[in-house]
N, C-alpha and C positions, 0 to 999 in steps of 0.2 A: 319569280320576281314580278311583283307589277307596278304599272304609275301611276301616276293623280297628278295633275295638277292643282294646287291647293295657295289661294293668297299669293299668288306671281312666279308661283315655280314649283319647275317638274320634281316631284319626290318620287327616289327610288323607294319600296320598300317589298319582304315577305312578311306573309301572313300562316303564319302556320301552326299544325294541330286543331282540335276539333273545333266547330264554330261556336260551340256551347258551352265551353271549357274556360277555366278560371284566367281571365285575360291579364296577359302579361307585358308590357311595353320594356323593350329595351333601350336603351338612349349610350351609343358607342360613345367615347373620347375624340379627344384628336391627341394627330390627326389620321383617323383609322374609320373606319367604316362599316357597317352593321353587320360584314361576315366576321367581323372579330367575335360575335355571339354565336357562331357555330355549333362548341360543345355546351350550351347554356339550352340552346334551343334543342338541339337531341334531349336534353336530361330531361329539361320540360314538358318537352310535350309526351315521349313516353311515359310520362307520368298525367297526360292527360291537360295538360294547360292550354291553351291558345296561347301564342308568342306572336307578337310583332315588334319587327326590327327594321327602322326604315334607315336611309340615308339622309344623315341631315344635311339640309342645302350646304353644299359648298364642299359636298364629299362626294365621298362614292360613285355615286352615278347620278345625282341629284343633280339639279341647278345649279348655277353660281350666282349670288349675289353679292358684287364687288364693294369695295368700299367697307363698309362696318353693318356687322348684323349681330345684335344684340342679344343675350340669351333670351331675353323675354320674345324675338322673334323665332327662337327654335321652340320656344314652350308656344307660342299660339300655331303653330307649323304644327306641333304634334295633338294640341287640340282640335283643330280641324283633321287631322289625318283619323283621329279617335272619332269623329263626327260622320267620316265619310264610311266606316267602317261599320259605322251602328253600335259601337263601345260605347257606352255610357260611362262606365267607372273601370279603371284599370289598377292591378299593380306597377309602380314606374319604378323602372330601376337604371340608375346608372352611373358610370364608370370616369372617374377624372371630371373634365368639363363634362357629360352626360350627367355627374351625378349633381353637378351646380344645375345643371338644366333640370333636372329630374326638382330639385329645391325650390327652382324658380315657377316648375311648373304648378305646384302644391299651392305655393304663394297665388297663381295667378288662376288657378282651377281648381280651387281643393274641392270640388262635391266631385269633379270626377275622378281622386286618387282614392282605391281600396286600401292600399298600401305603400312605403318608400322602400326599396331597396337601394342602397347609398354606398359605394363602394372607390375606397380609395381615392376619396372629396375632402374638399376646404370649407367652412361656410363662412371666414371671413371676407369682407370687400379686400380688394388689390389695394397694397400700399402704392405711393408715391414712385417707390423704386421698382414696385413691381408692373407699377402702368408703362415706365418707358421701358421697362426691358420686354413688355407683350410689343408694343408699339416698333422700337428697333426689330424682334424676330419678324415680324411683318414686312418690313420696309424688307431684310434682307431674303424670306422668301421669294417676297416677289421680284427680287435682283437674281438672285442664284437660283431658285429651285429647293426642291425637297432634300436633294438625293445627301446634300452635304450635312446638314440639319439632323437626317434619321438615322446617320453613322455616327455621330455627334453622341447622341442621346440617346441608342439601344442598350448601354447597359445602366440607364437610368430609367428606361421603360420599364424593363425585366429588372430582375436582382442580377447581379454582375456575375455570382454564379451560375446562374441559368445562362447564360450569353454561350456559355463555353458547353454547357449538360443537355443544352436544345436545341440543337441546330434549326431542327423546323418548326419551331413554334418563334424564333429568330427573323426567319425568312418570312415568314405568316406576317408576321408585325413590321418587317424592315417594308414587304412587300405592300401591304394599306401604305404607310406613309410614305412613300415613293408613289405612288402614284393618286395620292392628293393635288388637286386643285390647288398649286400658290395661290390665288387670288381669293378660295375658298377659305384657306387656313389662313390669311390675312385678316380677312374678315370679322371670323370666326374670335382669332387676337385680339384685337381692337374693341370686339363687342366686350368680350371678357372678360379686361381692362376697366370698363364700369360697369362693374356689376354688383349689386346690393351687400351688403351683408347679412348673410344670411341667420347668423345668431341672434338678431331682432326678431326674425320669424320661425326658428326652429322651435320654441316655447309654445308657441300654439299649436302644432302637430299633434293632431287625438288619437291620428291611423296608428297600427302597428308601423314598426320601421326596422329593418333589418340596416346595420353598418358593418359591411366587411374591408377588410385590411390587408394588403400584404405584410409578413412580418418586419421584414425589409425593403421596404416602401422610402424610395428616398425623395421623391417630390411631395408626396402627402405622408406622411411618416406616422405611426400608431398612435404618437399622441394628438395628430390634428381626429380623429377618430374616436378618440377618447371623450375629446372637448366638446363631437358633437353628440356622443354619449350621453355627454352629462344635461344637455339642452333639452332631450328628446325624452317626456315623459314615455313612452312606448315603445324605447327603442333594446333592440338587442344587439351586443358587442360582438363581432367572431375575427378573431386574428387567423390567417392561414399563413402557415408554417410553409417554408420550402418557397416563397415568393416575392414581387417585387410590386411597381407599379400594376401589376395587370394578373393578381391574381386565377382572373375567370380563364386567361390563360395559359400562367405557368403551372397551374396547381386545379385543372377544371374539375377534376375529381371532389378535391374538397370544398372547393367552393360549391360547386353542384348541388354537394348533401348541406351546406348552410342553408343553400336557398329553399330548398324543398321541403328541409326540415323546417325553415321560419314558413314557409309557405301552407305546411301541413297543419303546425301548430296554433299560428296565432294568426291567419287570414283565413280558410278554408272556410267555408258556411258563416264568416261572421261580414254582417252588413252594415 
């Protein structure tokens, strides 16, 4: 693990596999933290990829910046982190709110994305109802805490059968969001809350784009996945079976060979 301070705050992140190797950026959810890429970065980099996995401010082991941070500030966060690295062009990929960042970042840097990997993401803006219900989970993070929040919603993270089939892939994911930063994941809400529409700008996307799914996905569900299917001249659909909100990891296996497979076929040598 190493830091940078980058634009007003300390980022955690690794950097790992070869330096020369097809560069990968992962961008975690909330509210979880970049060892949630664990088996993503094994599958990777034995296959030869460069993986970076930082913590975005207001996570993990990063900085906090109270108040409202906007994804367009976790997209210039990971542009300077790609700056400090000597990455020119990356595959982004990611997960829940990482994959709206992962969107935002395309929007706001597209000469440095090779590729999108897009997983279990929205690309419409927050409705009306949905700004004050990010808005109230804030207010009562940072009254209560995580701990009540992440017992709340594990088996809407995972598929509700996994809850009970996984004990430690449970505890992995209970474990990130318990010990998130309230004031981080407030934040983090609030930014969220206005954030673009992204089906204004998924239409110009030229990169490849990989969209993976759990099949039982019940915060972003396989038709919100569909819809950005049908946006993305370039993109490829893959449903995983046996999963929920977080396929990379109830099901790292098959997600794994998605990635590697989209990675081998339609990014590899093309510039």
């Amino acid at each position: 693990m190493d830091t940078v301070t980058l634009r007003g705050v300390a980022l955690r992140y690794d950097d790992f596999g070869p330096s020369a190797g097809l560069p990968v950026l992962l961008i975690h959810g909330h509210p979880f933290d970049r060892t949630m890429w664990a088996p993503q970065v094994a599958a990777l980099t034995a296959a030869g990829h460069r993986v970076v996995t930082p913590d975005l401010r207001g996570y993990g082991r990063s900085g906090v910046t109270p108040g409202q941070v906007l994804l367009s500030d976790f997209a210039d966060d990971l542009a300077a982190l790609l700056d400090h690295l000597g990455i020119e062009r990356a595959v982004v990929g990611g997960v829940s709110m990482g994959g709206q960042i992962a969107m935002e970042f395309h929007h706001r840097h597209p000469r440095r994305v090779r590729a999108l990997v897009l997983s279990d993401t929205s690309a419409p803006a927050e409705t009306d109802e949905g700004k004050d219900a990010r808005n109230r989970l804030a207010d009562r993070l940072l009254a209560e805490g995580m701990a009540g929040y992440a017992d709340e919603v594990i088996d809407k993270m995972l598929a509700a059968y996994n809850v009970t089939a996984m004990p430690e892939v449970v505890e992995r994911v209970l474990a990130m969001m318990r010990a998130t930063d309230p004031r981080g994941a407030a934040a983090a809400l609030r930014g969220r809350a206005e954030r673009r529409d992204y089906r204004d700008t998924l239409p110009a996307v030229r990169e490849p784009v990989l969209i993976v799914v759990g099949a039982d996905d019940v915060y972003t569900p396989v038709t919100a996945a569909e819809a950005i299917h049908r946006l993305v001249p370039q993109a490829v659909l893959t449903v995983i079976d046996g999963a929920g909100h977080l396929p990379g990891a109830e099901q790292p296996d098959l997600f794994n060979t998605a990635v590697l497979d989209f990675l081998a076929t339609r990014v590899k040598g093309r510039d």
